[in-house]
C-alpha positions in Angstrom: 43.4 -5.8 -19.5 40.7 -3.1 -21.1 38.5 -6.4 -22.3 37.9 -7.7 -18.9 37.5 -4.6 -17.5 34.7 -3.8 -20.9 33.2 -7.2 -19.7 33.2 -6.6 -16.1 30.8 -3.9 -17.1 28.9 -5.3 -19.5 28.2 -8.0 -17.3 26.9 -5.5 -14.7 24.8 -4.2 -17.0 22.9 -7.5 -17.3 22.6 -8.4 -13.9 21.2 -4.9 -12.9 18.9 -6.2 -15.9 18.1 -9.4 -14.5 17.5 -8.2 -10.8 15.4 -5.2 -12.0 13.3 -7.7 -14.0 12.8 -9.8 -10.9 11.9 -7.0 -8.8 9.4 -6.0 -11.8 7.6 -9.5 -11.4 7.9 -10.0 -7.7 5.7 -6.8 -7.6 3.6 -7.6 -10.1 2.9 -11.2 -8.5 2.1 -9.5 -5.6 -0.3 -7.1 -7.0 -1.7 -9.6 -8.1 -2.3 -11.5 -4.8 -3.8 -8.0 -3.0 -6.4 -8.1 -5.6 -7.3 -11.7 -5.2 -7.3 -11.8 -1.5 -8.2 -8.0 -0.2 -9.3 -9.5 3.1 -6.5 -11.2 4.1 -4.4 -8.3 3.1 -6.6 -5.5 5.1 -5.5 -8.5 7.7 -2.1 -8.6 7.5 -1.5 -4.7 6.8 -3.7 -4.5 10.5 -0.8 -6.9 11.8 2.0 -4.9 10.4 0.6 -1.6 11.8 0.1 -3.6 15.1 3.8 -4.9 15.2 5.2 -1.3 14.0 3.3 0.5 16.9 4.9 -2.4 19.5 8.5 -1.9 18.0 8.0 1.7 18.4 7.2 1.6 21.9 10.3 -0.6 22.1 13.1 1.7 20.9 11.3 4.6 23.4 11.5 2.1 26.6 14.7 0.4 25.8 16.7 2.4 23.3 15.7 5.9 24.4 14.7 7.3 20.7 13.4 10.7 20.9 9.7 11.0 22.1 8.8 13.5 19.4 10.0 11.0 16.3 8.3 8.0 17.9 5.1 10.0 18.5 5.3 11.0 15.2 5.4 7.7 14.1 2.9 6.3 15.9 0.3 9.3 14.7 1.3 7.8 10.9 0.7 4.5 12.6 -2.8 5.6 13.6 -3.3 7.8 10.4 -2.5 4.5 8.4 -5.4 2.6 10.2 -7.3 5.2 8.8 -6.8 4.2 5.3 -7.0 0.7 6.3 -10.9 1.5 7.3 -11.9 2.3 3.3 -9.0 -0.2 2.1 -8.9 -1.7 -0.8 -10.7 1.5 -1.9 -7.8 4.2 -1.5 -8.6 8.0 -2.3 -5.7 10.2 -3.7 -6.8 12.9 -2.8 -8.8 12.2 0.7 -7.2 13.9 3.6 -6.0 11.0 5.1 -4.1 9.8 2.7 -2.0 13.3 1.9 -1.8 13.4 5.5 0.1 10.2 5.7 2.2 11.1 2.6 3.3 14.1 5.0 3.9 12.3 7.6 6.3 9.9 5.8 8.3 12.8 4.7 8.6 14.1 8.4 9.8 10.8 9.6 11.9 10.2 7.5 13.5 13.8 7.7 13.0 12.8 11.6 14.7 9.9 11.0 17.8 11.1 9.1 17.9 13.7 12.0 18.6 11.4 14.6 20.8 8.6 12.7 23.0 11.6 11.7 24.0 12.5 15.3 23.7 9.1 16.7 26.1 6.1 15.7 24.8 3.2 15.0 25.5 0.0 12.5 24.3 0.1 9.3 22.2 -2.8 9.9 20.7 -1.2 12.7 19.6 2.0 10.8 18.1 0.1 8.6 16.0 -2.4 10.1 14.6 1.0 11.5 13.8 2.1 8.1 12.5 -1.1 7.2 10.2 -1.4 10.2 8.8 1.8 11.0 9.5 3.4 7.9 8.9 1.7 4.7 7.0 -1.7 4.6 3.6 0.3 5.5 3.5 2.8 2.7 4.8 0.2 0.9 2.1 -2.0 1.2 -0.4 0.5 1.0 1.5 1.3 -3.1 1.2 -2.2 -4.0 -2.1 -2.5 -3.2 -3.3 0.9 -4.7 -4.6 -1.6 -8.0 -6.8 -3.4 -5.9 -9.4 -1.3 -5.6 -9.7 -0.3 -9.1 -10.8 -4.8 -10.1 -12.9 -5.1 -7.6 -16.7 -4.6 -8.2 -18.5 -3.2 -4.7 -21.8 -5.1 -5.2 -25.3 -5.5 -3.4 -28.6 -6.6 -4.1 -31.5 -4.9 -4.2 -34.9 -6.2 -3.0 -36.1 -7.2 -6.2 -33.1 -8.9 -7.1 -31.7 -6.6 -9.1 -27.3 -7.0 -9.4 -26.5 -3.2 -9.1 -23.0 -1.4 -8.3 -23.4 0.8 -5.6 -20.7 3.6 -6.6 -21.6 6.5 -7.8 -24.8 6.4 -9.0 -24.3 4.0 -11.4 -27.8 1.8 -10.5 -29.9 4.1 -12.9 -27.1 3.9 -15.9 -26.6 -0.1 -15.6 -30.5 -0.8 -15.1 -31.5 1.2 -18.3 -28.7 -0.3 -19.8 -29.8 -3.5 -19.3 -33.7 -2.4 -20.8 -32.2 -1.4 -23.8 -29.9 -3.9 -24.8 -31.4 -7.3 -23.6 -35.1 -8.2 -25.2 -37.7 -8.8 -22.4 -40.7 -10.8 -22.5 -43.7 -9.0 -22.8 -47.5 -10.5 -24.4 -47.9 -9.4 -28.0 -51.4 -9.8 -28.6 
Protein backbone atom coordinates (compact mmCIF):
# COMPACT_ATOMS: atom_id res chain seq x y z
CA UNK A 1 0.00 0.00 0.00
CA UNK A 2 2.95 2.69 1.03
CA UNK A 3 4.61 2.00 -2.69
CA UNK A 4 1.67 3.19 -4.66
CA UNK A 5 0.99 5.86 -2.50
CA UNK A 6 5.38 6.77 -2.83
CA UNK A 7 4.55 6.48 -6.59
CA UNK A 8 1.45 8.39 -6.63
CA UNK A 9 3.76 11.16 -5.59
CA UNK A 10 6.56 10.71 -7.41
CA UNK A 11 4.56 10.70 -10.26
CA UNK A 12 3.11 14.21 -9.32
CA UNK A 13 6.21 15.36 -9.06
CA UNK A 14 6.97 14.80 -12.76
CA UNK A 15 3.93 15.97 -14.16
CA UNK A 16 4.17 19.32 -12.21
CA UNK A 17 7.66 19.01 -14.06
CA UNK A 18 6.39 18.48 -17.31
CA UNK A 19 3.53 21.10 -17.15
CA UNK A 20 5.93 23.74 -15.62
CA UNK A 21 8.29 22.99 -18.61
CA UNK A 22 5.52 23.54 -21.02
CA UNK A 23 4.37 26.69 -19.51
CA UNK A 24 8.32 27.69 -19.55
CA UNK A 25 8.27 27.25 -23.54
CA UNK A 26 4.79 28.42 -24.35
CA UNK A 27 6.11 31.71 -22.84
CA UNK A 28 9.14 31.74 -24.29
CA UNK A 29 7.61 31.00 -27.87
CA UNK A 30 5.60 33.70 -27.30
CA UNK A 31 8.23 36.15 -26.41
CA UNK A 32 9.54 35.30 -29.13
CA UNK A 33 6.57 36.13 -31.46
CA UNK A 34 6.09 39.89 -29.63
CA UNK A 35 9.62 40.61 -30.71
CA UNK A 36 9.21 39.46 -34.23
CA UNK A 37 5.92 41.01 -34.88
CA UNK A 38 5.59 44.31 -32.43
CA UNK A 39 2.98 45.74 -34.81
CA UNK A 40 0.62 43.25 -34.84
CA UNK A 41 0.93 42.85 -31.21
CA UNK A 42 0.46 46.78 -30.30
CA UNK A 43 -2.67 45.48 -32.60
CA UNK A 44 -4.00 42.91 -30.80
CA UNK A 45 -3.14 44.33 -27.20
CA UNK A 46 -5.44 47.62 -28.75
CA UNK A 47 -8.26 44.80 -29.40
CA UNK A 48 -7.98 43.23 -26.04
CA UNK A 49 -8.15 46.69 -24.20
CA UNK A 50 -11.09 47.38 -26.66
CA UNK A 51 -13.04 44.10 -25.75
CA UNK A 52 -12.08 44.51 -21.88
CA UNK A 53 -13.60 48.13 -21.82
CA UNK A 54 -17.04 46.53 -23.76
CA UNK A 55 -17.24 43.58 -21.22
CA UNK A 56 -16.88 46.05 -18.56
CA UNK A 57 -19.67 48.16 -19.58
CA UNK A 58 -21.47 44.74 -19.82
CA UNK A 59 -21.37 43.52 -16.22
CA UNK A 60 -22.46 47.40 -15.11
CA UNK A 61 -25.69 47.32 -17.57
CA UNK A 62 -26.66 43.79 -17.18
CA UNK A 63 -25.06 42.32 -14.02
CA UNK A 64 -25.13 45.41 -11.79
CA UNK A 65 -21.21 45.33 -10.68
CA UNK A 66 -20.38 48.16 -8.63
CA UNK A 67 -19.82 51.45 -10.49
CA UNK A 68 -16.70 52.32 -8.51
CA UNK A 69 -14.81 48.78 -9.45
CA UNK A 70 -15.78 49.05 -13.04
CA UNK A 71 -14.69 52.74 -13.21
CA UNK A 72 -11.71 51.68 -11.78
CA UNK A 73 -11.21 49.35 -14.33
CA UNK A 74 -11.86 51.17 -17.08
CA UNK A 75 -9.25 54.10 -15.80
CA UNK A 76 -6.52 50.95 -15.93
CA UNK A 77 -8.21 50.24 -19.26
CA UNK A 78 -7.36 53.86 -20.33
CA UNK A 79 -4.00 54.00 -18.30
CA UNK A 80 -2.98 50.73 -20.37
CA UNK A 81 -3.60 52.58 -23.73
CA UNK A 82 -1.14 54.80 -22.37
CA UNK A 83 1.61 52.30 -22.37
CA UNK A 84 0.40 51.03 -25.55
CA UNK A 85 1.35 54.69 -27.15
CA UNK A 86 5.42 54.09 -26.37
CA UNK A 87 4.84 50.04 -26.76
CA UNK A 88 7.15 47.93 -27.48
CA UNK A 89 9.39 50.50 -25.57
CA UNK A 90 8.10 50.08 -21.91
CA UNK A 91 9.57 52.36 -19.04
CA UNK A 92 9.85 50.87 -15.49
CA UNK A 93 9.84 53.50 -13.97
CA UNK A 94 7.57 56.08 -16.15
CA UNK A 95 4.55 57.13 -14.29
CA UNK A 96 2.27 55.30 -16.32
CA UNK A 97 3.40 52.29 -15.95
CA UNK A 98 3.61 52.27 -11.75
CA UNK A 99 0.34 53.80 -12.17
CA UNK A 100 -1.06 50.80 -13.84
CA UNK A 101 0.82 48.38 -11.44
CA UNK A 102 -1.40 50.28 -8.68
CA UNK A 103 -4.19 50.04 -10.36
CA UNK A 104 -3.98 46.27 -10.78
CA UNK A 105 -3.51 45.88 -7.05
CA UNK A 106 -6.77 48.00 -6.40
CA UNK A 107 -8.77 45.89 -8.71
CA UNK A 108 -7.98 43.07 -7.75
CA UNK A 109 -8.40 44.06 -3.95
CA UNK A 110 -11.74 45.53 -5.60
CA UNK A 111 -12.30 42.50 -7.06
CA UNK A 112 -11.89 40.04 -4.06
CA UNK A 113 -14.21 42.66 -2.29
CA UNK A 114 -17.06 42.09 -4.20
CA UNK A 115 -16.73 38.12 -5.09
CA UNK A 116 -16.42 37.76 -1.25
CA UNK A 117 -19.97 39.10 -0.50
CA UNK A 118 -21.51 38.10 -3.71
CA UNK A 119 -22.06 34.27 -4.79
CA UNK A 120 -21.23 33.34 -7.73
CA UNK A 121 -19.69 30.07 -9.67
CA UNK A 122 -16.29 29.54 -9.71
CA UNK A 123 -16.28 29.77 -13.37
CA UNK A 124 -17.92 32.90 -13.26
CA UNK A 125 -15.35 34.59 -10.93
CA UNK A 126 -12.91 33.68 -12.96
CA UNK A 127 -13.63 34.44 -16.42
CA UNK A 128 -13.82 37.89 -14.51
CA UNK A 129 -10.32 37.56 -13.53
CA UNK A 130 -9.30 36.39 -16.80
CA UNK A 131 -10.98 39.20 -18.65
CA UNK A 132 -10.69 42.32 -16.96
CA UNK A 133 -8.01 41.33 -14.72
CA UNK A 134 -5.21 39.43 -15.93
CA UNK A 135 -4.64 38.89 -19.75
CA UNK A 136 -3.69 42.81 -20.14
CA UNK A 137 -0.87 43.02 -17.67
CA UNK A 138 -0.12 39.93 -18.83
CA UNK A 139 0.48 40.79 -22.20
CA UNK A 140 2.17 43.85 -21.37
CA UNK A 141 4.97 41.17 -19.08
CA UNK A 142 5.45 39.03 -22.01
CA UNK A 143 6.20 41.60 -24.16
CA UNK A 144 8.51 43.67 -21.78
CA UNK A 145 11.69 41.82 -23.99
CA UNK A 146 10.60 43.28 -26.97
CA UNK A 147 11.71 46.40 -26.73
CA UNK A 148 15.08 45.68 -25.44
CA UNK A 149 15.92 43.61 -29.68
CA UNK A 150 14.63 46.04 -31.41
CA UNK A 151 16.86 48.73 -32.98
CA UNK A 152 14.79 52.33 -33.26
CA UNK A 153 16.39 53.39 -36.58
CA UNK A 154 16.39 56.48 -39.01
CA UNK A 155 18.29 57.95 -41.64
CA UNK A 156 19.93 60.94 -41.76
CA UNK A 157 20.21 63.22 -44.82
CA UNK A 158 23.42 62.12 -45.85
CA UNK A 159 22.64 58.62 -45.51
CA UNK A 160 24.08 58.01 -42.48
CA UNK A 161 22.38 54.57 -40.45
CA UNK A 162 22.25 56.16 -36.93
CA UNK A 163 20.19 54.92 -33.62
CA UNK A 164 18.30 57.63 -32.44
CA UNK A 165 18.29 56.75 -28.46
CA UNK A 166 20.15 58.46 -26.43
CA UNK A 167 22.60 60.12 -28.03
CA UNK A 168 24.12 57.43 -29.41
CA UNK A 169 24.68 59.15 -33.27
CA UNK A 170 27.97 60.86 -32.10
CA UNK A 171 29.41 57.45 -30.30
CA UNK A 172 28.41 55.01 -33.38
CA UNK A 173 29.60 57.69 -36.15
CA UNK A 174 33.16 58.10 -34.48
CA UNK A 175 33.04 54.61 -34.02
CA UNK A 176 32.70 53.88 -37.37
CA UNK A 177 35.90 56.62 -38.32
CA UNK A 178 38.02 54.76 -36.18
CA UNK A 179 37.59 51.32 -36.86
CA UNK A 180 36.75 51.12 -40.69
CA UNK A 181 39.77 52.60 -43.18
CA UNK A 182 38.35 55.30 -45.47
CA UNK A 183 39.48 56.35 -48.83
CA UNK A 184 41.29 59.39 -48.85
CA UNK A 185 44.23 60.52 -51.88
CA UNK A 186 47.73 59.85 -50.59
CA UNK A 187 49.77 61.91 -52.72
Amino acid sequence: MWFIYLLSWLSLVIQISFVTLAIAAGLYYLAELIEEYTVATSRIIKYMILFSTGVLAGLYVFEGFPALMVGVGLFTNLVYFGLLQTFPYILLSSPNFILSCVLVVANHYMAFQYFASEYYPFSEVLAYFTICLWVIPFAFFVSLSAGENVLPSTMQQGGEFFLSQNGHHFLFLNLRLFLLPSRQKMY
